[in-house]
N, C-alpha and C positions, 0 to 999 in steps of 0.2 A: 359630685353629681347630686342632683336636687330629689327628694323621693319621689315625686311625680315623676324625673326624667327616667329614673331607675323602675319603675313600672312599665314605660314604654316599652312595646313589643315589638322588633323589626319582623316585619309581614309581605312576605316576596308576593306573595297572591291572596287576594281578600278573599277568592269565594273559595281558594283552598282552607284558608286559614277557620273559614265560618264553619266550611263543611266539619273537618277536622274536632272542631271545638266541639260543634254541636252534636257528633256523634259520639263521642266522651261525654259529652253532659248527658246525655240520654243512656247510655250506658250506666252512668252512675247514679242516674235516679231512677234507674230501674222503669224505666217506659220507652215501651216498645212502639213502634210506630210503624207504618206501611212505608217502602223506600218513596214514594211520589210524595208523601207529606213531608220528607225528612227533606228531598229535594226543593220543594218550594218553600219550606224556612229560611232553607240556606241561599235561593236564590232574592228571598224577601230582605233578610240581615245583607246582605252584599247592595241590593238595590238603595237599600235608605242610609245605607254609610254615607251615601251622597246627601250631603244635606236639601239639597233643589229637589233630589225627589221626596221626600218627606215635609220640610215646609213649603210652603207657599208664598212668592214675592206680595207683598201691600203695601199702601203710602205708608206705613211703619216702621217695614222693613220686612225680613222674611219670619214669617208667623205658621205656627201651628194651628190649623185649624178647630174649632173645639167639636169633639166626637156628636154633640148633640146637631151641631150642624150638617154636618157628612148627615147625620140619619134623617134630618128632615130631606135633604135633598133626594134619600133615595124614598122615601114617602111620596115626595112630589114630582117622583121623577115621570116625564113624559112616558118613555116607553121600559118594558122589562128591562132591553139590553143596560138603559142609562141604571136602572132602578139596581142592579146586580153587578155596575160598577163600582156605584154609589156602597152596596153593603162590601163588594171584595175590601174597598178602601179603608172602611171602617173598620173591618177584621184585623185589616193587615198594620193599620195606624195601631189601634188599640193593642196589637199582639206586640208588637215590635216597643211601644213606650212601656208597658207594665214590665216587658223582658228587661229593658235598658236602663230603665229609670225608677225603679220601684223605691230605692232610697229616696229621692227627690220630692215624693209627693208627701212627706214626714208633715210640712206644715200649711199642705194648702187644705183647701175646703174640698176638693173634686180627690179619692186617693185611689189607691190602685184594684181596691174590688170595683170600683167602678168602671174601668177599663175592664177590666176579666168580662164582668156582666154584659158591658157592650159588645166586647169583642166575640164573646162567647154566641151571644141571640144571633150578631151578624154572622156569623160563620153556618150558624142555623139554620138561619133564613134560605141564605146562599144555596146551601146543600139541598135543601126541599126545593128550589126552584131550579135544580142543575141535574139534578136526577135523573133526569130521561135524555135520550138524545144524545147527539154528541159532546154535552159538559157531563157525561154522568162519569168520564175516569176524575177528573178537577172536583167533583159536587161529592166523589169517595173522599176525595183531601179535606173540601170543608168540611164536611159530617164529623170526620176525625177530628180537625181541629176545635172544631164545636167540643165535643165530646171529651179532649184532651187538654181543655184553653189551657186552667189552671198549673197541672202536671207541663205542659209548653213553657208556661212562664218561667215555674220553678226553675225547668233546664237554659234556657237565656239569659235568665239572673246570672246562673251560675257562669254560663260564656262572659258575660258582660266582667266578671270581678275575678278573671281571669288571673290576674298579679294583686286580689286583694284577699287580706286576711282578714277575719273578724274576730272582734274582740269585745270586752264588756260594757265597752262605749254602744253597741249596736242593738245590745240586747233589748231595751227596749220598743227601738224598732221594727225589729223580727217580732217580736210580740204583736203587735200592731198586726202586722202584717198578715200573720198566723192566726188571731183572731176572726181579722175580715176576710182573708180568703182560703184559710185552712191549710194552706202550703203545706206541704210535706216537707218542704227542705227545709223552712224556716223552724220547724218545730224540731227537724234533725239538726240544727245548726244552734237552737237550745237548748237541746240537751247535752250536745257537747259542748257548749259555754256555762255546763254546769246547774241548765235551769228546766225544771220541772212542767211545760204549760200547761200540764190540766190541775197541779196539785191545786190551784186557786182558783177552779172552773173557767166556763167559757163560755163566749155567746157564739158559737158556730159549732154547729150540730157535725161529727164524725159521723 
């Protein structure tokens, strides 16, 4: 058996398997969360397992769309409702790719504090305009999420590498990573690979 096959997880229910993980990961990074916000993670990670809800068909083929566009759209958007679709989506795109893909952005030019930061404002936004009214139990969820981006990702990372180990290959990565968004796990995941990250300072202020 190939080591990718041997990673494979057989998964009788996605939004069991999600919920299940993600309450483990949040257990073990120690962030507590209101149950409404734990439930709409878990029904977000179940929703973009699909790939048709997370990209979008173009004469390309199916594409991601880039976060700066989702926010002009909700800038220009005609009315509130469109303009608070427009940030849900952005939250939810940005929360779900920093969780899933944090490794992958190693060599591009756009990396993952920059989702944190988008995700984070949009979840912001969101909460301040859902406040009142009948979205104010939903606009408690964004507020949280706002307030939690970061500590969120760290626990989705961890669901995401579910069958993976790390090792001294990664270390510079998690550095990276930990620099620009402070992670708490990445900084727990170097010191147990043995590495020190303030012995040599930082640019991100604890």
């Amino acid at each position: 058996m190939s080591e990718a096959a041997s990673r494979v997880l057989p998964v009788a229910n996605l939004r069991e398997f999600f919920r299940d993980s993600l309450h483990g990961a949040l257990a073990r990074q120690h962030l507590a969360v209101e149950d409404q916000t734990e439930h709409y993670v878990v029904n977000l990670l179940t929703l973009f397992a699909r790939s048709e809800a997370l990209y979008e068909r173009t004469p390309e083929g199916m594409r991601l769309r880039p976060l700066v566009v989702i926010l002009c759209e909700a800038l220009e958007a005609p009315s509130v409702a469109e303009r608070n679709r427009a940030l849900q989506r952005l939250g939810d795109v940005s929360l779900f790719i920093a969780g899933f893909f944090a490794h992958s952005f190693a060599a591009r030019l756009i990396d993952i504090d920059y989702h944190v930061a988008m995700g984070g404002r949009a979840y912001a936004s969101l909460a301040h305009a859902t406040s009142h009214g009948k979205g104010r139990v939903l606009g408690a969820v964004f507020a949280e999420l706002a307030e939690k981006f970061q500590p969120m990702v760290d626990a989705l990372n961890e669901v995401s590498e579910t069958a993976y180990t790390h090792s001294d290959r990664d270390i510079l990565r998690l550095y990276e990573i930990w620099l620009k968004t402070g992670s708490a796990r990445c900084y727990g995941l170097l010191k147990r690979l043995g590495v020190d990250p303030t012995a040599g300072g930082t640019a991100f202020t604890h």
